[in-house]
C-alpha positions as CSV (number, residue, x, y, z in Angstrom):
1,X,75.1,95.2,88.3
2,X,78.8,96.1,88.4
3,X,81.4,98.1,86.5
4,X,84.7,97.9,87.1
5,X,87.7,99.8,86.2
6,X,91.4,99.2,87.1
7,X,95.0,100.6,86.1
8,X,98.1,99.5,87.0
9,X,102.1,100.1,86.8
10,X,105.4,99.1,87.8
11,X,108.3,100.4,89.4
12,X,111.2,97.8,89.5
13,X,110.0,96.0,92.4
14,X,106.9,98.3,93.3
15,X,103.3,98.3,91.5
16,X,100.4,100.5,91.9
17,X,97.0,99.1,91.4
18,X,93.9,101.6,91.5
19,X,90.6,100.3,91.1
20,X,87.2,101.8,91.0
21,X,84.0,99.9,90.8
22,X,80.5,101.1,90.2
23,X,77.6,98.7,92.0
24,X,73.7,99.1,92.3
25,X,71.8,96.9,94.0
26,X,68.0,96.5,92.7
27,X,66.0,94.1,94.5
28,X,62.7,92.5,92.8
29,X,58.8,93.6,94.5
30,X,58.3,89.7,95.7
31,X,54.9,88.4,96.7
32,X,54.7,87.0,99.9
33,X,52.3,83.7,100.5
34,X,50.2,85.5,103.5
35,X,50.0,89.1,101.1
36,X,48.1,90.4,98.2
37,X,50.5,91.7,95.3
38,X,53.7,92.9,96.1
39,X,55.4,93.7,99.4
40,X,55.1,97.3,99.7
41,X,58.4,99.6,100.1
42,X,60.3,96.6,99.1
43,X,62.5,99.7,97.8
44,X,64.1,100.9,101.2
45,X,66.4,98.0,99.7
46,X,67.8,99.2,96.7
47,X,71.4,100.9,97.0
48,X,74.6,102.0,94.6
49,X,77.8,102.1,95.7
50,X,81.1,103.8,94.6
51,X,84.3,102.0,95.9
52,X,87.5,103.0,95.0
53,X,90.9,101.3,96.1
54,X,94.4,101.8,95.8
55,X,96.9,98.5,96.0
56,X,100.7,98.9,96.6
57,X,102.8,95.8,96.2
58,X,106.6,95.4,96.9
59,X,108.4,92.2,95.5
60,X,110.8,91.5,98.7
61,X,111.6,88.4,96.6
62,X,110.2,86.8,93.9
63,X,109.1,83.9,96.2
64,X,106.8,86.5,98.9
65,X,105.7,90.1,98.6
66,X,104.1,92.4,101.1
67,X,101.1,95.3,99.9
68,X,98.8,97.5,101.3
69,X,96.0,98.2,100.1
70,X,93.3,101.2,101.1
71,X,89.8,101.8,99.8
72,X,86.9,104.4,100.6
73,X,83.2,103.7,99.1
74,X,80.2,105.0,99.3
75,X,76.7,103.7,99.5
76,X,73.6,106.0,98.2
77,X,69.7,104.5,98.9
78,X,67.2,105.3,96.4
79,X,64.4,105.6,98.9
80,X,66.9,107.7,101.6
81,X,64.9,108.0,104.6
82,X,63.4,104.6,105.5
83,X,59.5,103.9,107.4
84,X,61.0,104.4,110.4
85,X,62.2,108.1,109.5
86,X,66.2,106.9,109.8
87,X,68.2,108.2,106.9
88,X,69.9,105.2,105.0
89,X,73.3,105.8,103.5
90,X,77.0,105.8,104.6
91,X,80.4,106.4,103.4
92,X,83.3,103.9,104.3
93,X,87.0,103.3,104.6
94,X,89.3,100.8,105.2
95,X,92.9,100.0,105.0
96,X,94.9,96.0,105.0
97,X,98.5,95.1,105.5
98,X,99.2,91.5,103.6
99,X,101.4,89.3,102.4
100,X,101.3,86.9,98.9
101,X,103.8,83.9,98.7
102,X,104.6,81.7,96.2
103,X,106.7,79.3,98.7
104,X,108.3,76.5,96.5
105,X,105.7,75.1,94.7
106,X,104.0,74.1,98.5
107,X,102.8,77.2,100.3
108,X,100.9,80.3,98.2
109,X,98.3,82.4,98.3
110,X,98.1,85.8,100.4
111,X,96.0,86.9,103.3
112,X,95.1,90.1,105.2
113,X,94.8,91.9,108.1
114,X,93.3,95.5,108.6
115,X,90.6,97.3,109.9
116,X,87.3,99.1,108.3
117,X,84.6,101.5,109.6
118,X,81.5,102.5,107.6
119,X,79.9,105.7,109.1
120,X,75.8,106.2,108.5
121,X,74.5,109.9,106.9
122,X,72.3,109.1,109.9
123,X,74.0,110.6,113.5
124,X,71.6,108.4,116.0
125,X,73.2,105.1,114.3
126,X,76.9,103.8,115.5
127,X,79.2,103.5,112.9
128,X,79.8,99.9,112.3
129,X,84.2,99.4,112.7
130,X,86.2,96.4,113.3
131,X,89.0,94.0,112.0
132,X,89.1,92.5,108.7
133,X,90.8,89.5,107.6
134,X,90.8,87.9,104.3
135,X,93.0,85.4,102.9
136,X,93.1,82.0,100.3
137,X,96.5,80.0,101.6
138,X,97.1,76.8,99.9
139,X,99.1,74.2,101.7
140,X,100.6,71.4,99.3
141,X,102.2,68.7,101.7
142,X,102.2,66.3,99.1
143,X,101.6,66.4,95.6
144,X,98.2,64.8,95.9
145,X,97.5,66.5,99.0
146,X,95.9,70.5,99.1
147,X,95.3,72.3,102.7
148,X,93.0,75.7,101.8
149,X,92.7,78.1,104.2
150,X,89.7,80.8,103.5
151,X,88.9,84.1,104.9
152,X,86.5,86.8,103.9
153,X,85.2,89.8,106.3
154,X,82.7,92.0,104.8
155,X,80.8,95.3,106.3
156,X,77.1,94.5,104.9
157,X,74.1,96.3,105.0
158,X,71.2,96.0,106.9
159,X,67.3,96.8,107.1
160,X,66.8,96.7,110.4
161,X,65.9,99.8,111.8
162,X,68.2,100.3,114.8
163,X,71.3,99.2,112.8
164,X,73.2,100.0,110.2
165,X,74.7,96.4,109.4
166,X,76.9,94.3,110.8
167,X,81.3,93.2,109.6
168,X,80.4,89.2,108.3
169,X,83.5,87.2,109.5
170,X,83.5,84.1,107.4
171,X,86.5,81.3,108.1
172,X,87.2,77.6,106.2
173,X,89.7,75.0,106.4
174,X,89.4,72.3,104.0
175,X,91.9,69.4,103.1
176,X,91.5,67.0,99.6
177,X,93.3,63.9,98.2
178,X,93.9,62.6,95.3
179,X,93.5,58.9,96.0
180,X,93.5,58.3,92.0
181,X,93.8,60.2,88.9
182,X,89.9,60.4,88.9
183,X,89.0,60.1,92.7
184,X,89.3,63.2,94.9
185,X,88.2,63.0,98.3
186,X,88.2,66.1,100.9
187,X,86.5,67.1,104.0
188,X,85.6,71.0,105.1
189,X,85.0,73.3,108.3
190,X,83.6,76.8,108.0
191,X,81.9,79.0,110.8
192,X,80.5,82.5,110.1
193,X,79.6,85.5,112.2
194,X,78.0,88.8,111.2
195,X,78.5,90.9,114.3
């Protein structure tokens, strides 16, 4: 379940976005085929999370414009200290440089590059840092011809009990033609990492 809350103004050429979203994360008791009712401490699972993030876009042009965008969260567990004794829980930050084009009718989209670190409550785990890309490009050679370029880096949790989660780098290339009105055709690539 999410709520989400956002406010934004211009300055001439500048806006200011600020966002703040409310998340909680319940997962369902599940039987397992090998166990009798539910898994136990399926809990150790469930989180909230508070993220709040601040955008700053400059129009350069009206065909390109550069922001920067910064955001902090933080991520409570219901059941705080998990079987293990390790206490569950971190706060976050991170911070992106980008641009957003609107090239002509044949290039737009933005993309992303910065870097985030989410820090564990708990001092014996490593907090888990890193670069972040993200990024939709659309490429229009032709009319009836659309290059996407997709890029998404996330800093997940984890229940593993010597980590605190990994950043998930996920990457795709795809490329579709319109051979007719009704007949699309299009071929894709995509790799993915959680390090």
């Amino acid at each position: 379940e999410h709520v989400t809350a956002s406010a934004d103004h211009t300055f001439n050429r500048l806006t200011l976005k600020l966002t703040g979203t409310i998340a909680d994360y319940n997962y369902n008791d599940a039987s397992a085929p090998t166990l009798v009712g539910p898994v136990p401490l399926v809990d150790i699972r469930d989180y909230s999370e508070t993220v709040g993030t601040l955008r700053s876009t400059y129009e350069f042009q009206p065909s390109w414009s550069g922001f920067i965008q910064t955001s902090v969260n933080e991520r409570d567990y219901k059941e705080p200290i998990n079987t293990a004794g390790i206490m569950r829980g971190s706060s976050g930050a991170s911070v992106a440089g980008g641009v957003n084009l609107r090239l002509a009718g044949t290039l737009f989209g933005e993309i992303s590059l910065g870097w985030g670190q989410q820090k564990p409550i708990d001092d014996t785990l490593e907090p888990i840092s890193g670069p972040l890309l993200n990024g939709d490009l659309i490429w229009l050679p032709t009319p009836a011809t659309k290059v996407e370029f997709l890029a998404r880096s996330e800093i997940d949790e984890t229940t593993l009990v010597d980590s605190a989660g990994a950043i998930d780098h996920f990457y795709e290339l795809s490329l579709q033609h319109a051979f007719w009105r009704y007949l699309v055709l299009g071929v894709y690539g995509s790799y993915e990492v959680a390090d």
